[in-house]
C-alpha positions as CSV (number, residue, x, y, z in Angstrom):
1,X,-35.1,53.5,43.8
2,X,-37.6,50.8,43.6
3,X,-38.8,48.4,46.1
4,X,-41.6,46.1,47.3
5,X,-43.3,46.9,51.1
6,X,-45.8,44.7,52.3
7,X,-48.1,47.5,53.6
8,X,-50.1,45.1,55.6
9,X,-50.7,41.5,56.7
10,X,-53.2,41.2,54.0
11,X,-51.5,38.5,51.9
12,X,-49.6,39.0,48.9
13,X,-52.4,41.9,47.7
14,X,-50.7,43.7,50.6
15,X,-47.6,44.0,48.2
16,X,-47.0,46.9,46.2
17,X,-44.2,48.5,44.4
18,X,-43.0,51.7,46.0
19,X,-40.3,54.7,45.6
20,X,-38.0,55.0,48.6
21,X,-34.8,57.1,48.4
22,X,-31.9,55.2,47.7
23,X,-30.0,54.3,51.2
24,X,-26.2,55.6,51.6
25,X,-23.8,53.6,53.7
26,X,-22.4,54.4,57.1
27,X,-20.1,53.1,58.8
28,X,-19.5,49.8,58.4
29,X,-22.2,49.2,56.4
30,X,-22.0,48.7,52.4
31,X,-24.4,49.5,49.8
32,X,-25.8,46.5,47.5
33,X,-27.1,46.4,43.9
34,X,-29.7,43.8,44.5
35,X,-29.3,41.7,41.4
36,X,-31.5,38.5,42.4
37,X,-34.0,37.6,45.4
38,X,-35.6,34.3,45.9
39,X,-38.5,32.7,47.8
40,X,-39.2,31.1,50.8
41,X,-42.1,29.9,52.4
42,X,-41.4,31.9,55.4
43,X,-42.4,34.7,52.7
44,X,-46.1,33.6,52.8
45,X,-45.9,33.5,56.1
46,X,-44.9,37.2,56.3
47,X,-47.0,38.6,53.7
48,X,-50.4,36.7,55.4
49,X,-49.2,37.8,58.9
50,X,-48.7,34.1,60.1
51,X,-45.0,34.9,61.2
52,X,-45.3,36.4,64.3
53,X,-46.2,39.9,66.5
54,X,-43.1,41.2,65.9
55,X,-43.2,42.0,62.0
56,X,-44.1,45.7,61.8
57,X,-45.0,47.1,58.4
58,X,-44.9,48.6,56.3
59,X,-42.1,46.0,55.5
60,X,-39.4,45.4,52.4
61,X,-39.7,41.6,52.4
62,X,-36.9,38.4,51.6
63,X,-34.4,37.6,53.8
64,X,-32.6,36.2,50.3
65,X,-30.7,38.1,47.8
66,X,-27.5,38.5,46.0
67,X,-25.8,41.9,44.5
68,X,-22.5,43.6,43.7
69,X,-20.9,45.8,46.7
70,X,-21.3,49.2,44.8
71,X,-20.2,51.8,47.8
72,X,-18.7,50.9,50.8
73,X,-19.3,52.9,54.1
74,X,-16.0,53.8,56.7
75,X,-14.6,51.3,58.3
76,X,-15.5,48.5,55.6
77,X,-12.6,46.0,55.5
78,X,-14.8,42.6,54.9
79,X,-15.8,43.6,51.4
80,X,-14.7,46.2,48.4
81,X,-16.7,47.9,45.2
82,X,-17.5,44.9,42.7
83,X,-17.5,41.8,45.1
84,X,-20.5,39.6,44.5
85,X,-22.5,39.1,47.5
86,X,-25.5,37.7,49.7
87,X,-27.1,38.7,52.6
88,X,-27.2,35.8,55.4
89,X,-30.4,35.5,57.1
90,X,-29.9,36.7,60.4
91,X,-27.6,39.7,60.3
92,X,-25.9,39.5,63.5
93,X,-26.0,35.5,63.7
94,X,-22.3,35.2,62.7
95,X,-21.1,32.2,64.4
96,X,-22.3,30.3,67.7
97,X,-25.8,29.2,68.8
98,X,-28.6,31.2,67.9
99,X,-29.7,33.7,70.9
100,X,-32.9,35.8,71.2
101,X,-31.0,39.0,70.4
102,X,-29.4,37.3,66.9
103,X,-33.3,36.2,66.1
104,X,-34.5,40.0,66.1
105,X,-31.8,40.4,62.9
106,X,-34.2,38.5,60.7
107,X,-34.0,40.2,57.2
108,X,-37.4,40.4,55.4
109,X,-39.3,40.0,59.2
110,X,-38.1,41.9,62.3
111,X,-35.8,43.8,59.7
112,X,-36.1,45.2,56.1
113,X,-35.4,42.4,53.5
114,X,-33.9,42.6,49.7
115,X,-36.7,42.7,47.9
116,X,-35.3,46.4,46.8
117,X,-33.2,47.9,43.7
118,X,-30.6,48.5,46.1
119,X,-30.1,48.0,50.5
120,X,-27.5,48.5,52.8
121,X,-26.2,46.3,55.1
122,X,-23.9,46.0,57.7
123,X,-20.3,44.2,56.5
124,X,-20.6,41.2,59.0
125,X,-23.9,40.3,57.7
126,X,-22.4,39.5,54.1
127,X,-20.8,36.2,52.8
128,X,-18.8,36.3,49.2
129,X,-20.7,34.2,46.7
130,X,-19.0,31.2,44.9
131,X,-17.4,32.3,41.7
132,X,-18.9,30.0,39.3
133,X,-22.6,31.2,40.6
134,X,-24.5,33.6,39.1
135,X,-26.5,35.9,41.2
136,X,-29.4,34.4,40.4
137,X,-27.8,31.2,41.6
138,X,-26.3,32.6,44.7
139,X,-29.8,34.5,46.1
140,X,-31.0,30.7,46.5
141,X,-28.4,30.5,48.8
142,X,-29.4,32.2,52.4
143,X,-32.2,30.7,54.0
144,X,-32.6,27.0,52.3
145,X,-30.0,25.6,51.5
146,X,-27.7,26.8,54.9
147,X,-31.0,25.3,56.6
148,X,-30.3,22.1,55.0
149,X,-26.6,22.2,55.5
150,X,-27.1,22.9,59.1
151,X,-29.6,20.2,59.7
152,X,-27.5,17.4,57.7
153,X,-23.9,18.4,58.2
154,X,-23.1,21.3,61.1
155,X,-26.3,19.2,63.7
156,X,-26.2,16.0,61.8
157,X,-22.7,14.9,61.4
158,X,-24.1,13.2,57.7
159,X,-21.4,10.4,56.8
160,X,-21.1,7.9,53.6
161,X,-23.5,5.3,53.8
162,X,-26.5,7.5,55.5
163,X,-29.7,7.1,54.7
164,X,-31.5,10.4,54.8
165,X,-35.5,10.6,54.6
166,X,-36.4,14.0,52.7
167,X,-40.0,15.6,52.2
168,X,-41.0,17.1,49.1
169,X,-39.5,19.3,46.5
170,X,-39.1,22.4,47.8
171,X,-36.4,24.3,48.3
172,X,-34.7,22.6,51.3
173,X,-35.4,19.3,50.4
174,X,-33.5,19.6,47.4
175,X,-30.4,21.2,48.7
176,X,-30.5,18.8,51.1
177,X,-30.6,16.4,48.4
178,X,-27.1,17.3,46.9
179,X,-25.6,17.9,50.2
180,X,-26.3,14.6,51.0
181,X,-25.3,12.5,47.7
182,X,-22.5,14.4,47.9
183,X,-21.2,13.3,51.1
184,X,-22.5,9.6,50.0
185,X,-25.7,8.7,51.7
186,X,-28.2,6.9,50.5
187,X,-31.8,9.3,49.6
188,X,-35.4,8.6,50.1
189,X,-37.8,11.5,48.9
190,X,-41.4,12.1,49.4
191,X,-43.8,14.0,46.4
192,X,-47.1,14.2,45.6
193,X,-46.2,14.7,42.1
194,X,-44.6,11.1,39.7
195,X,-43.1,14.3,37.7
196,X,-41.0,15.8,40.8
197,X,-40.3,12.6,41.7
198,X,-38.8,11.9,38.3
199,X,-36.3,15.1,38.8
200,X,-35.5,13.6,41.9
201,X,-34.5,10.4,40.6
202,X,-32.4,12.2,37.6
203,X,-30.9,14.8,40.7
204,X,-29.6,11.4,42.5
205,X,-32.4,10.0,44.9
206,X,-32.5,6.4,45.5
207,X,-36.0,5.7,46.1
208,X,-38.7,8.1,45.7
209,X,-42.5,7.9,47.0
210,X,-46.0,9.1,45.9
211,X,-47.0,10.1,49.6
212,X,-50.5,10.5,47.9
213,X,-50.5,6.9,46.3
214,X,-48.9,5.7,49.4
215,X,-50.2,7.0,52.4
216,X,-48.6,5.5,54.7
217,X,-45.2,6.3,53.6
218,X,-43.6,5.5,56.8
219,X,-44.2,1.9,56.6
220,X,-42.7,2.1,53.0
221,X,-39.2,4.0,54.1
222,X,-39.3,1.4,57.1
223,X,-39.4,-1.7,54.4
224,X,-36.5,0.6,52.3
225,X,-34.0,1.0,54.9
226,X,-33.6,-2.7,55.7
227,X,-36.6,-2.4,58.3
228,X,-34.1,-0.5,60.5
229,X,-35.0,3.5,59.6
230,X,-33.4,6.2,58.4
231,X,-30.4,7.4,60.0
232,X,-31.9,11.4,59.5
233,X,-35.2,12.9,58.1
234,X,-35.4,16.4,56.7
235,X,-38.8,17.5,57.8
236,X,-40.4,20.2,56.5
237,X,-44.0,19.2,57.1
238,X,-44.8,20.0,60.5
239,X,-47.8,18.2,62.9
240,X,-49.3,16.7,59.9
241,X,-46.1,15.1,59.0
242,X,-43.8,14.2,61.9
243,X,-45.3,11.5,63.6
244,X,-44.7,9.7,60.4
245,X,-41.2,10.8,60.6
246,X,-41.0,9.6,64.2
247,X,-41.9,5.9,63.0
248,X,-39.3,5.9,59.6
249,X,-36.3,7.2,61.4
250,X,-34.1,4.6,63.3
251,X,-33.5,4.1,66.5
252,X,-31.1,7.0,68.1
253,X,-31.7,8.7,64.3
254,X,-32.2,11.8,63.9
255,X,-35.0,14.1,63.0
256,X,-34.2,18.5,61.7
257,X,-37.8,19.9,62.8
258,X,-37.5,22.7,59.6
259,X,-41.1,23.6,58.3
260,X,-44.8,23.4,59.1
261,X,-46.1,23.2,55.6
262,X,-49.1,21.1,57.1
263,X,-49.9,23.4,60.1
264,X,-48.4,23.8,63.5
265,X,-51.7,22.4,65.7
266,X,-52.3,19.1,66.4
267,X,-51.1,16.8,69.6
268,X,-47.6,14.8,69.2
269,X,-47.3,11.6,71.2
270,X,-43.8,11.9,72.6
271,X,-43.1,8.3,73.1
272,X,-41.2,7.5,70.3
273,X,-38.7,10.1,70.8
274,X,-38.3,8.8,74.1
275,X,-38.8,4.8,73.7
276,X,-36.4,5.2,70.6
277,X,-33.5,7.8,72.1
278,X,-34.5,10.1,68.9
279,X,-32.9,13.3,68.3
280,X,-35.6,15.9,67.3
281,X,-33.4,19.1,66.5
282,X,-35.1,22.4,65.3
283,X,-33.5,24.1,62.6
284,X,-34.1,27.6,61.8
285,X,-31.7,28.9,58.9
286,X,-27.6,29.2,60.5
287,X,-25.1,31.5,61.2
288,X,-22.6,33.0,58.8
289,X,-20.2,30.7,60.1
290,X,-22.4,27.6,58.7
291,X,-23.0,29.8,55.2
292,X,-19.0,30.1,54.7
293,X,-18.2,26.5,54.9
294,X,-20.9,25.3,53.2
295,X,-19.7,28.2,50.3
296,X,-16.6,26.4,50.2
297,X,-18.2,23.0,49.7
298,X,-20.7,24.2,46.9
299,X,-17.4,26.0,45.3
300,X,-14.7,22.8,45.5
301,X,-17.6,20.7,43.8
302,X,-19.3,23.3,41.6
303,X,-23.0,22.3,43.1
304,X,-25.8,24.4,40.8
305,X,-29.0,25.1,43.0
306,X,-32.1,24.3,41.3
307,X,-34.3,26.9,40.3
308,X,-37.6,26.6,39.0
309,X,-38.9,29.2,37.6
310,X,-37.2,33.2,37.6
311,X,-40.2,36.3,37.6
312,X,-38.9,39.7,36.3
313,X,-38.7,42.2,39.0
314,X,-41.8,43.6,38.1
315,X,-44.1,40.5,38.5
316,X,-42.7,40.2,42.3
317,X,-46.6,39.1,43.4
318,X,-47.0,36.8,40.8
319,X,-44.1,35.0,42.1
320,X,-45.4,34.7,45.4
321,X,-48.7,33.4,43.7
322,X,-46.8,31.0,42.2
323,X,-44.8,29.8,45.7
324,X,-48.4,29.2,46.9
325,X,-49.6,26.6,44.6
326,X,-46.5,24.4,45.6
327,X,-45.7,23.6,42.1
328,X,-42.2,24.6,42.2
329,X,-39.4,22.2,42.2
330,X,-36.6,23.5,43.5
331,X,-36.0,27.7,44.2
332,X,-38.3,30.6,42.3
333,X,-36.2,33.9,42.1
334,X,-37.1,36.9,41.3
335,X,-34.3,39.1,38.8
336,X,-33.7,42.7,38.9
């Protein structure tokens, strides 16, 4: 079969195109046709060897990716031959609070990831996609948009009449974006593009902002939430960002600490949190549990994730390429 190994932590050069034999099912385990993959930016990470000691490569990258249960191993009972399927992020994160032994199941880091023809994984680490979903719809579903279900309704209790501060138009931010009009609240997004803010606007935002036009954004979400802040801000930014975020959200808001687009250095004055009785909450993806009710959700009100752009198998790096520039709106997949 084919698949993609990052031989290296080289950067996206690093990824090539390989022949591995095909992997049979034991038991418990089932063997996946890998239909769809999609990005992250915890992909660039990997690939530039930013993620952390642990990655050892070569490495099949993507923790994301939907397929069809083609040969099941002894034992299976979760799934049968022909259910459509996606891999959740951490493999043996299945319901509880995250532990240091769950975060070694990382697929496309500690583990192989689906960036493959075909892989096999263990039946716990599976959820059944939504029906109306195609598979290039479902593989957006693993690592983004549980993250923003986690952060906004599992940590963050979202109810009608929120207001929810979200930055940019990646990934995340935009499933966090339908999670959260469909549960009623009120959205303010952050862009450096009028064009992505646009979509935004036409995907349900309230208020959008030019973060490049207006620098100090915070001052303009403060003005737009009544001078109170926002009851929760998605933020995906990191240092650069969040003591912005610390000044729009209200008092006893709520912040989901998800990304570090703009870095990770840089010295955080505290006092806020503390002066304000914040809740500053990490987020790193969510259990199989979280993916399950938040399946149901996107299936009783047929939600469509928003994809971008789709890159043939073969064009795999150019996809990455293309995550780097930060011109996507949305999810980039890749289709086998």
């Amino acid at each position: 079969m084919k698949a993609y190994e990052i031989q290296s932590n080289a950067g996206i050069d690093a990824l090539k195109l390989v022949d591995r034999s095909q992997p049979e099912p034991g038991t418990g385990q089932v063997l996946i046709q890998v239909k769809a993959t999609s990005l992250n930016y915890r992909d660039l990470l990997v690939a530039e060897g930013n993620y952390g000691s642990a990655v050892k490569y070569p490495l099949i990258p993507m923790s994301d990716g939907a397929g069809e249960v083609v040969a099941v191993g002894e034992g299976v009972t979760r799934v049968k031959k022909g259910d459509r399927v996606a891999g959740i992020f951490f493999q043996n994160w299945i319901y509880g609070s995250l532990t240091r032994e769950k975060m070694k199941s990382d697929l496309g880091g500690r583990i192989n990831g689906m960036l493959a023809e075909y892989v096999v994984l263990n039946q716990d680490g599976l959820v059944i996609l939504p029906d109306h979903l195609s598979y290039t719809e479902g593989a957006t579903l693993p690592c983004a948009a549980v993250t923003a279900w986690h952060a906004l309704v599992t940590k963050g209790n979202i109810r009608a009449n929120d207001t929810v501060l979200l930055l940019g138009t990646g990934g995340v931010s935009i499933f966090a974006l339908q999670f959260a009009k469909l549960h009623g609240a009120r959205v303010i997004i952050t862009s450096s593009s009028d064009e992505k803010l646009a979509q935004a606007k036409q995907l349900g935002a309230d208020e959008i902002i030019n973060y490049k036009t207006t620098p100090n954004w915070e001052k303009q979400v403060y003005e737009l939430s009544d001078r109170i802040g926002v009851d929760h801000v998605i933020e995906v930014g990191g240092a650069g960002t969040l003591p912005q975020s610390l000044q729009a959200v209200r008092i006893g808001g709520r912040v989901s600490l998800i990304g570090v687009l703009t870095g990770r250095g840089s010295e955080i004055d505290p006092t806020p949190i503390l002066v304000k009785s914040l809740t500053v909450q990490g987020i790193y993806v969510g259990s199989r549990e979280m993916f399950e009710t938040m399946n149901q959700a996107i299936s009783q009100h047929h939600i469509l994730p928003i994809i971008n752009l789709v890159f043939p198998f073969t064009s795999a790096p150019e996809a990455y390429r293309y995550l780097k520039t930060a011109a996507h709106f949305g999810k980039i997949v890749i289709q086998n």
